[in-house]
ZAKOL-937081 format. One line per 5 residues: number of its first residue (from 1); their letters; for each residue x, y, z of C-alpha. Coordinates in nm, 4 decimals. Example, Ala and Ser with C-alpha at 12.3 -4.5 7.8 and 13.67 -1.06 7.14 Angstrom:
2
1 = as = 1.2300,-0.4500,0.7800; 1.3670,-0.1060,0.7140
This chain:
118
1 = xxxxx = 7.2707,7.4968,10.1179; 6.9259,7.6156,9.9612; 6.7203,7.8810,10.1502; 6.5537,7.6980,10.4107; 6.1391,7.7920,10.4886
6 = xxxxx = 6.1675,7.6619,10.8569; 6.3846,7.5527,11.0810; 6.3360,7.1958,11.0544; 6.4089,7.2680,10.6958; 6.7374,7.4125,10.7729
11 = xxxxx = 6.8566,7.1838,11.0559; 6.7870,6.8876,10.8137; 7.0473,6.9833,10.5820; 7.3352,6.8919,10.8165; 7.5184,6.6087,10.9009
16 = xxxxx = 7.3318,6.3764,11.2224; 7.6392,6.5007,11.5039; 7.5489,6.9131,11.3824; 7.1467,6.8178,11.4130; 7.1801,6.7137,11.7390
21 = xxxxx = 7.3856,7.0308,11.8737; 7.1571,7.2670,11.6545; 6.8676,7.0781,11.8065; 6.9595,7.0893,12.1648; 7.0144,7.4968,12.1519
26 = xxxxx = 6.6750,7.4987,11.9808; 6.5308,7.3408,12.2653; 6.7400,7.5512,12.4980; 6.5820,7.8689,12.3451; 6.2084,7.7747,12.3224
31 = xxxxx = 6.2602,7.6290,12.6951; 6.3723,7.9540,12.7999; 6.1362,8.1456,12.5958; 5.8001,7.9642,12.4744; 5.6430,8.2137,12.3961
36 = xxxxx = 5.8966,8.4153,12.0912; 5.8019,8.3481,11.7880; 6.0660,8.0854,11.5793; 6.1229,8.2386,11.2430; 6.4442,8.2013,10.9889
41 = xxxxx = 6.5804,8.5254,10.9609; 6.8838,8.5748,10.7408; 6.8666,8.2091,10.6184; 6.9263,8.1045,10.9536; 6.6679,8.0278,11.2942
46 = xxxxx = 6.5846,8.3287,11.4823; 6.3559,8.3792,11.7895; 6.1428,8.6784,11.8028; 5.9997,8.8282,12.1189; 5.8368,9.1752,11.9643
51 = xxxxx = 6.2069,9.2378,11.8263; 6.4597,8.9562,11.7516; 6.5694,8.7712,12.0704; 6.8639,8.5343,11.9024; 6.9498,8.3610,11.6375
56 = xxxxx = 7.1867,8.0318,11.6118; 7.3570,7.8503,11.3080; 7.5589,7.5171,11.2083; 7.9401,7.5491,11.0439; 8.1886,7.2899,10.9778
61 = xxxxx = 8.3579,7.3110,11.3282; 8.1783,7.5475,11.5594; 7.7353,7.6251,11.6255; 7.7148,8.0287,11.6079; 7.5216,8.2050,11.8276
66 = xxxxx = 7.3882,8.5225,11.7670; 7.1985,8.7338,12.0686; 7.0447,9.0600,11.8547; 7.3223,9.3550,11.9286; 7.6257,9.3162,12.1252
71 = xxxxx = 7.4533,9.3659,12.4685; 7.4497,8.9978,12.6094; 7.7779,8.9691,12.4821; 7.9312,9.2301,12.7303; 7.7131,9.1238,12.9646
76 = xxxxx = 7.9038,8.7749,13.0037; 8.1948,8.8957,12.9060; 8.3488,8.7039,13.1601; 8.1997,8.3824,13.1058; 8.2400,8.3869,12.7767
81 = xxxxx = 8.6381,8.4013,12.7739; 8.6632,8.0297,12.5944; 8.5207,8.1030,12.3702; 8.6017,8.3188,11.9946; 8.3380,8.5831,11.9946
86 = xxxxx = 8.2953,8.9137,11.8531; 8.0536,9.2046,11.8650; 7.7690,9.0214,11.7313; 7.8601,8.6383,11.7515; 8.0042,8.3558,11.9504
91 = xxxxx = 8.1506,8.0364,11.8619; 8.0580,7.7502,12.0490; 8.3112,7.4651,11.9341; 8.1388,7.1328,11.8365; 8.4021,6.8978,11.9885
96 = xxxxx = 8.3275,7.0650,12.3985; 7.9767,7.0543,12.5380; 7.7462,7.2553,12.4469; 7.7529,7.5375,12.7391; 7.3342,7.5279,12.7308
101 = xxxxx = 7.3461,7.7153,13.0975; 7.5050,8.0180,12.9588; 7.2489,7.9758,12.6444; 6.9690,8.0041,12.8653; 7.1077,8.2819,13.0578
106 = xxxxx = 7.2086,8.4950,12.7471; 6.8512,8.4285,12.6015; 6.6765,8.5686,12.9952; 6.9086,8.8249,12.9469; 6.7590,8.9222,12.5770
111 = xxxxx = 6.3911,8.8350,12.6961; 6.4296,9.1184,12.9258; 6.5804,9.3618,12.7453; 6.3051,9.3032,12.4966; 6.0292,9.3093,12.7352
116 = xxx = 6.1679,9.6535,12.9061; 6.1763,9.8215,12.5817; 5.7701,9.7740,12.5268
């Protein structure tokens, strides 16, 4: 895949069934938090609230999601127990619903933590 300059850009370069899932946790994010900026970061889409909020990417079998540090990751620890994460990352498999409640509570979760560090 070529660099992508925007996130249309890189969400076009996947097959229809990815675009949709990569879509809807776009639309989780901005729905969440309108006002962070949507940049690609690291060839992939980010979401930047003063600092980086989140990022998210499309693989072969799973969408990654990627809250900045490990934070929101302990924070749902519990919830997140189906799914393969580690410090930085989770998995979200693409054959299981997309869990887009626990997106928008891990994204609050970062929108706070960015806002109390102003």
């Amino acid at each position: 895949m070529k660099k992508p300059k925007s996130v249309d850009d890189y969400i076009s370069g996947f097959p229809k069934e990815t675009q949709e899932l990569l879509e809807k946790v776009r639309a989780t994010i901005k729905e969440v938090a309108p006002e962070a900026e949507e940049v690609i970061s690291y060839s992939m889409p980010g979401y930047k609230l003063k600092t980086m909020l989140v990022w998210f990417a499309g693989f072969k079998n799973h969408i990654g999601f990627y809250p900045k540090g490990s934070s929101a990751i302990v924070a749902f620890k519990k919830e997140l127990t189906k799914y393969k994460t580690s410090k930085g990352a989770i998995q979200f498999p693409m054959d299981k619903p997309m869990p887009v409640a626990l997106i928008k509570k891990m994204v609050k979760f970062r929108v706070a933590e960015n806002i109390e560090k102003k």
